[in-house]
N, C-alpha and C positions, 0 to 999 in steps of 0.2 A: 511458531505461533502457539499460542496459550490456547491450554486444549478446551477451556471454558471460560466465560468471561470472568474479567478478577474483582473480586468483590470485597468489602470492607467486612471483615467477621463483626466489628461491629454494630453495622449497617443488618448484619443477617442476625443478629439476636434483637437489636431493638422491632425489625422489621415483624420479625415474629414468624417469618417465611420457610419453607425450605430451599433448599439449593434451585431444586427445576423451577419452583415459583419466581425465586428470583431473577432467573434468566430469562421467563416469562414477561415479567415487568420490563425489565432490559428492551429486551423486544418490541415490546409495544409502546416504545418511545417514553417509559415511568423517568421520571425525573430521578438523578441519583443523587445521595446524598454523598457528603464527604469522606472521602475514606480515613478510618483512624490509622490502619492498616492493610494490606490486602495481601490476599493469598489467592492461589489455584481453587475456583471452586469447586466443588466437589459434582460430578459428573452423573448425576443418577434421582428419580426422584425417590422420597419416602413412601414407599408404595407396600410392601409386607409386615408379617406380625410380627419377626424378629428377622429382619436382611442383616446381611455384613455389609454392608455398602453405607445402611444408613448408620452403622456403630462406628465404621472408620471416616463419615463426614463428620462425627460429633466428636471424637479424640482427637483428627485432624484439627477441630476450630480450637476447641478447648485447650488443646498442648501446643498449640502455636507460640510463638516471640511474642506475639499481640496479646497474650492472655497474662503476660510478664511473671509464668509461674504464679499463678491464679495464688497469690499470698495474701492474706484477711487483713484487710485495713486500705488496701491498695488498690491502685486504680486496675490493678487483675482480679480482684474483687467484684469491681465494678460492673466490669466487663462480663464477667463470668457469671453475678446474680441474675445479668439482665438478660445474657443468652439460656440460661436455665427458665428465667420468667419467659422468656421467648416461646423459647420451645413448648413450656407448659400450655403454653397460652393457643398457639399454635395446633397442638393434640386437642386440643376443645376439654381442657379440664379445666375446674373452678378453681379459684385461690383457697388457699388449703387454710390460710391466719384469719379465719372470721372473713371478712372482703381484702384481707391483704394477702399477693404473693410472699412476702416474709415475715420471718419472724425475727424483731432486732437480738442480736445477743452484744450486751456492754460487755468490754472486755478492756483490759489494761496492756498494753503494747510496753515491752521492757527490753530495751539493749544494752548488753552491758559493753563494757571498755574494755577493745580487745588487748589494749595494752598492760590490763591487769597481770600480776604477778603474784603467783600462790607460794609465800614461803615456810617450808618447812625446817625446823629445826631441832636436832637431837646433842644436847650436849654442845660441841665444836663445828659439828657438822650442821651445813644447812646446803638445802635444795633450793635454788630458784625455778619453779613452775612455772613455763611461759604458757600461755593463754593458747588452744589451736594445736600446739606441738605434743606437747605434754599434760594440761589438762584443759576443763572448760566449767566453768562458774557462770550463777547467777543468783540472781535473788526473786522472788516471789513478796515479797514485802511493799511493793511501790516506792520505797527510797532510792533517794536520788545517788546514796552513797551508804554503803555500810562495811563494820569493820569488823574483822575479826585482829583480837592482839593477844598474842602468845595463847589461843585454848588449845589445852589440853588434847593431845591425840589418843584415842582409844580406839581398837580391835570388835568390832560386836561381831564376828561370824559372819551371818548371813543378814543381820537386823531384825531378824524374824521372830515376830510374838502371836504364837499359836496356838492357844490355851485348848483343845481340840484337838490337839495333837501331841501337848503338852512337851512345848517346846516354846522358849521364852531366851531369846540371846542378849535381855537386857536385864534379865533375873538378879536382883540385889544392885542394880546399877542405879547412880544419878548421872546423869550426863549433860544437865543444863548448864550452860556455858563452854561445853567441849564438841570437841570436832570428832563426828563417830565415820570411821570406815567402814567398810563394810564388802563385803562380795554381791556379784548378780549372781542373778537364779535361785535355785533351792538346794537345801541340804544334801536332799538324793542323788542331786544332779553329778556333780563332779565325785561322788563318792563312789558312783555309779552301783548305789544300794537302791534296790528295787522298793526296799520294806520303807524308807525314810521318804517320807510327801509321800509323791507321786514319780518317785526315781528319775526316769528322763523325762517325764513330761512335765513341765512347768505349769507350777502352780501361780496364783495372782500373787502369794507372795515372793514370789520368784521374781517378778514384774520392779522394774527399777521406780514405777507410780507408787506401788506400795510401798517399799521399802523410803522413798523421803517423805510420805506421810506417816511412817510409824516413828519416823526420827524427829520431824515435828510435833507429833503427840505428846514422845519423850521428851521433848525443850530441849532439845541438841541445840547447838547453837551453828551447826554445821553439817554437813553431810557428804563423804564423797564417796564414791561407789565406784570399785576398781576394776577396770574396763578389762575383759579376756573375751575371744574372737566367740571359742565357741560356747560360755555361760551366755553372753549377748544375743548371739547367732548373728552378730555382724562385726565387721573391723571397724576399726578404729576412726578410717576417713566417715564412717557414717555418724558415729557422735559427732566429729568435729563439727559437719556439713549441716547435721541436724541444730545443734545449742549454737552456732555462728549467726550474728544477726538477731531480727527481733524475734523475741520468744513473748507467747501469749497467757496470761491468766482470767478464767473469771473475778469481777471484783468481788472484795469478801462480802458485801451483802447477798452476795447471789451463792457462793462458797464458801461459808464460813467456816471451812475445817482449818486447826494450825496450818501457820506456813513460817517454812522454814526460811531463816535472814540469809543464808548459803548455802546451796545447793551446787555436786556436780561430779563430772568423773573424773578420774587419774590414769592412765596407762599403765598398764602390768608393770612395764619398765620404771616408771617412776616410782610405783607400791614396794616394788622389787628392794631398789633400792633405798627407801624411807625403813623398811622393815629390818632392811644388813645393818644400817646405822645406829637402827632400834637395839641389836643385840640379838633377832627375831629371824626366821626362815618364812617367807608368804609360805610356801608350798608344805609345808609342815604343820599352820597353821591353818591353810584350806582344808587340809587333811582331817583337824581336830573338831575345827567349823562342824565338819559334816557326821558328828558324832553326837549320840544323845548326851546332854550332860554339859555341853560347851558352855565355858565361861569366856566371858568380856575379856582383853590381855591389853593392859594400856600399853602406849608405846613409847613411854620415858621421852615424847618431843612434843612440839608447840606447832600451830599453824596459825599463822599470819597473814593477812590479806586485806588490801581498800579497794572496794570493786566501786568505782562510778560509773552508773546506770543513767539513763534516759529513760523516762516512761511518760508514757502517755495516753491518758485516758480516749476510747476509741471505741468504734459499736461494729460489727460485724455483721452479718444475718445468714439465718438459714431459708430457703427456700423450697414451701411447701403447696404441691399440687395437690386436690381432691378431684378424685372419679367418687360420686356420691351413690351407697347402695340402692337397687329399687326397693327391696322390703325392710330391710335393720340396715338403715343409716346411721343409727348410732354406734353400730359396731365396726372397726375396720383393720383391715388389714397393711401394714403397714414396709413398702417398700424403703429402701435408704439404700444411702452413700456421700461419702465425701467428698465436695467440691475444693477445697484447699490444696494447696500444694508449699513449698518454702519456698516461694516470689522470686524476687532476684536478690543477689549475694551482690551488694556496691564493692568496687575494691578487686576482685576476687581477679585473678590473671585466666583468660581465656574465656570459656562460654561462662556466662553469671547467672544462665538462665535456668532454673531447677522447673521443666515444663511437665514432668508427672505424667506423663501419657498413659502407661499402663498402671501409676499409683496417683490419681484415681480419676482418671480421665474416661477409662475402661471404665469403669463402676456408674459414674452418672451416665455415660452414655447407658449400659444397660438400663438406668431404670427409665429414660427415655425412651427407649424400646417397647419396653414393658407397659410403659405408659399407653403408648400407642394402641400396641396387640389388643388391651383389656379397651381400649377407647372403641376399636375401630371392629369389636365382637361382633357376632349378631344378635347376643342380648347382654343386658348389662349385667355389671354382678350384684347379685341380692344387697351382701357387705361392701360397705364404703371400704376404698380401696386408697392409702395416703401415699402419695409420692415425696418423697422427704430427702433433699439434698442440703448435708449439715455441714457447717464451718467448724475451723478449730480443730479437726482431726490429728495432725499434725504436731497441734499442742498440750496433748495430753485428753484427747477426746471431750471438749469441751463443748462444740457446738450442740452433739448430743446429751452430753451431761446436763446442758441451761433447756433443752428440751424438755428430757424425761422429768425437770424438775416444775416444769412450765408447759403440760402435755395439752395440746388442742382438742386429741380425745381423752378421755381417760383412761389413765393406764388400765383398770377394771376392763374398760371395755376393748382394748385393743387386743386383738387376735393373737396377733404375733408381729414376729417381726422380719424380715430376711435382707440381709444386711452384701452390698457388694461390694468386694473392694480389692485392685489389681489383681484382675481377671487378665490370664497371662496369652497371650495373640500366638501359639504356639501345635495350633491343630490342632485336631480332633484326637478323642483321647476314649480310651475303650473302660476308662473310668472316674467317678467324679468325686473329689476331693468334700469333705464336711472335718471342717475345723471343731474340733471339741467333740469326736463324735460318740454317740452315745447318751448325747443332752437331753435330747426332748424327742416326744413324740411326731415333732417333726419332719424329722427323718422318715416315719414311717410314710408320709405322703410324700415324701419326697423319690422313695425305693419306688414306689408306684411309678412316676412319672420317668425314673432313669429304666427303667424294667421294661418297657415301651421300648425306650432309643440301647437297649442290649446293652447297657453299661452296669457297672456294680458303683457300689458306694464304699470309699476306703474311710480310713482318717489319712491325721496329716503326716509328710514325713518325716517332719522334722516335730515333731510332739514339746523338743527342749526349748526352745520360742517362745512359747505362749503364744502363739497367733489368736487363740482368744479372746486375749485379754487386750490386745494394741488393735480393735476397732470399733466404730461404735454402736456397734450390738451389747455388745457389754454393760455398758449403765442402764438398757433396757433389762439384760438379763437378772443385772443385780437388781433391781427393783422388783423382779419377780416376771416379767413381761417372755414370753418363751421366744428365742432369736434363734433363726438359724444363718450359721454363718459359710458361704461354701469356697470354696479354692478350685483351679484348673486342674485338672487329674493328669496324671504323672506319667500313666500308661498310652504311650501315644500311637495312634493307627500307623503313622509311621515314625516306624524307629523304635516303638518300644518303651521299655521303663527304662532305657539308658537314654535313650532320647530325652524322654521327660525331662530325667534329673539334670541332664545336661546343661537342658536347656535352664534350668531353677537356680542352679548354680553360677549359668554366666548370668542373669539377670542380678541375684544375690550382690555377683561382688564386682559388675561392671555397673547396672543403672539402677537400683536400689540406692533413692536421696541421694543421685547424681545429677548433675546436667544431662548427662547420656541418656536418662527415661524418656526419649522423643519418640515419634512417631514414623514410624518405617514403611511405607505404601508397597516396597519391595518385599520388605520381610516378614514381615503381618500376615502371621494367617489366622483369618477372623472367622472358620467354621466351626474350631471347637467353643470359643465363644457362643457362637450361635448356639447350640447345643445346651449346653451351660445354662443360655437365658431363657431357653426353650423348656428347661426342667424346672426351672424356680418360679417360670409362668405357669406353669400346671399346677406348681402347690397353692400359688395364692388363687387360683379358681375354684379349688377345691375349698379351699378355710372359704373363699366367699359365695358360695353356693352349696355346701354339702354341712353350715350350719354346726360341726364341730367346734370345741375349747381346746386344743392340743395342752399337754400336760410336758411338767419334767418328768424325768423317769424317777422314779424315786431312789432316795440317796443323794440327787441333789441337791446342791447346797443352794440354791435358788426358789426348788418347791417351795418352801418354807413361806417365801414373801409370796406367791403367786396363791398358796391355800391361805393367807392371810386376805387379800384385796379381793378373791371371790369365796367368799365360806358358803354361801348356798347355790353355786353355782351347779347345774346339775349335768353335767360334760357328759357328749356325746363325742368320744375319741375316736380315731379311727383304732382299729385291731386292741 
């Protein structure tokens, strides 16, 4: 027997209820609606500031088969805005869009033809590049079809134009109408020179976003970025799983920066070999990349290709809750997370469902938590407090990008920001992860509130990632807006920092933009969570009751916009 009645998940987001509520109704003879799907409901009511019980009823709904990998455009979209409105609705918080719970974002849906074939040729020699296997294409253009014929292949290093660091890999170069290759990460990275960027820690222009926006600046006509496990910090199956299916753009009137007509990766092995054909050694040439002084090396071949795309024009939305301050409502502080995940894969042999549990099914459930604790205070907080669950994560941080461009409050007035995203179900942890750290004053309200629960503050451990720059904190940050962005800490109460890593690593390269990111009621352990949500709850009570501006630290390359949008602002920071 079903250990609670079975309910329709989306019966429980339009209902607006929680789980006990709804078993309450059940009870009292409520009339039921139809179910779209049904699952075990969840056994417990919403009753504390931060429970595990209520974070694993909300990744349990959200990462379910019914959410069909909650993908923007799709009726897991659907599903997914109206259990967030739900839930919002439910905590007793206002509609955050003026009287709407969302905010539309137009957006262009583009699939390309997996039967595409990238050919390259040097001389006698030519490659056929199967779609999936060996590379993956698309275009960003809205055509229905576009071609590359015989352009020119050229070498740019890293694509990186730094003028600030005075380092430019397309120095004396034209490259409009040619196909530029190029490496991920940064110079430092693989040279393993500390003095070059930022040596292992990645830079944005490390970031694979940057690199095909600098090749569209340049009028490339092309661009393909050669895939290696550890520049990435992921294999191979993750591009595939990632660019397979439909891939999302804002439309150009919303982002008008170049876009490139082909875009995409190639496999070590295939670079490998285009470069032996070239005349050319990759790893000889990685090597030179990562040198001041690097020049462009074409590669005496052609690259070929007729990619036919599907697109279609399509509107997505973000969903935003407000808790309204009692004294300075116009200022607020600002929670997030991404509701998206990559939907379902048609076609695909075995599970097709990419359900995102811990990426980022964890993360809305925290700010629904959050939402709560701050709802359910015994006094309200002075600053408006914005609940912000964005689409388009997944495709290049977009639902925040059409945000930061299109802000509810203004950027001026917004606090800050703290950003969640696959928050890992792995126990308590004797310390707490901050991606980028060092950013912002931030952190100092943050050391307060982990100094309390005995834990320290590290950075991340993989620094070569970028984790930075892949969420959507980020376009707040570039805008100036101060983001803190945190991760699950490594050092576990049990086990250790071998435990930790352990645990980072099977998630890395078993359910990282797998089907496997599901939801485990056995395996799940949601106290270090708890903790986690319990420390970033402390910070935003403090930005919205102790009336501070937190600042960057200086040297940042952000300050800049943030002393721009407040020039007489007279900040009262902490320490």
């Amino acid at each position: 027997m079903l250990r609670a009645t079975l309910l329709s998940l989306f019966v429980l987001a339009t209902c607006g209820c929680s789980p006990r509520d709804r078993q309450s109704q059940a009870a009292a003879g409520a009339p039921q609606q139809t179910a779209v799907a049904s699952v075990q409901a969840v056994d417990h009511a919403f009753r504390g500031p931060i429970d595990a019980g209520d974070i694993a009823a909300h990744v349990q709904a959200l990462a379910s088969d019914a959410f069909a990998g909650r993908g923007p455009g799709t009726v897991g979209e659907d599903r997914t805005v109206e259990y967030i409105k739900a839930q919002f609705a439910r905590i007793g918080l206002q509609p955050g869009n003026g009287g709407d719970w969302f905010q539309p974002v137009p957006m262009m849906e583009t699939t390309a033809d997996p039967s595409a074939v990238l050919t390259l040729k040097v001389g006698d020699s030519e490659q056929q590049l199967a779609f999936g296997n060996d590379m993956v294409v698309g275009t960003r253009t809205g055509q229905d079809r576009v071609e590359l014929r015989d352009s020119p292949l050229v070498f740019v290093g890293y694509g990186v134009v730094a003028p600030e660091r005075g380092w430019n890999d397309y120095a004396g170069l034209d490259v409009k109408g040619k196909t530029v290759v190029m490496l991920v990460n940064d110079p430092g990275f693989h040279a393993g020179d500390a003095r070059l960027f930022d040596g292992a820690r990645m830079t944005y222009y490390g970031r694979w976003t940057y690199k095909f926006e600098e090749a569209a600046r340049q009028g490339a006509a092309a661009a393909l970025i050669i895939h290696d496990t550890a520049g990435a910090s992921y294999g191979w199956d993750v591009v595939r799983n990632s660019w397979s299916g439909p891939q999302y753009d804002l439309r150009a009137e919303d982002d008008p920066a170049p876009r490139l007509p082909v875009q995409g990766w190639i496999t070590g092995e295939a670079a490998a070999a285009l470069f032996q054909a070239s005349g050319q050694d990759l790893a000889k040439l990685r090597a030179a990349a990562g040198r001041p002084g690097f020049k462009a090396v074409p590669l005496a071949g052609t690259a070929s290709l007729v990619l036919s795309s599907r697109t279609t024009m399509k509107r997505s939305r973000n969903v935003l809750g407000l808790l309204p301050g009692s004294e300075r409502p116009d200022e607020a502080v600002i929670y997030m997370a991404h509701w998206d995940h990559l939907g379902t894969h048609e076609g695909e042999s075995g599970d097709a469902i990419y359900n995102g549990a811990v990426d980022n099914a964890t993360g809305v459930a925290g700010i629904l938590e959050i939402a709560e604790a701050f709802r359910n205070a015994p006094t309200p907080p002075k600053r408006s407090i914005l609940f912000l669950a964005v689409t388009l994560e997944e495709s290049g941080l977009l639902g925040s990008k059409y945000y930061v461009a299109h802000p509810v409050v203004p950027l001026a007035q917004t606090v800050a920001v703290i950003n969640l995203d696959a928050l890992q179900p792995i126990g308590r942890a004797r310390d707490l992860t901050v991606v980028g750290k060092g950013s912002s004053q931030l952190e100092d309200l943050l050391k307060t509130a982990t100094d309390r629960q005995k834990r320290r503050l590290v950075e991340e451990s993989h620094p070569a990632a970028g984790y930075y720059f892949r969420s959507d904190h980020f376009n707040f940050a570039k805008a100036g807006v101060p983001a803190l962005y945190i991760g699950s800490g490594s050092d576990l109460v049990d086990g250790g920092r071998a435990a930790g890593d352990a645990a980072g690593r099977d998630y890395n390269e078993h359910r990282y933009h797998k089907p496997t990111d599901q939801y485990d009621a056995q395996q799940w352990k949601m106290d270090g969570i708890v903790e986690d949500l319990q420390a970033v709850t402390d910070v935003g009570r403090q930005l919205a009751d102790e009336g501070q501006w937190p600042d960057w630290r200086t040297g940042n390359p952000f300050k800049a916009a943030r002393d721009a949008m407040r020039p007489q602002a007279a900040p009262r920071n902490p320490r």
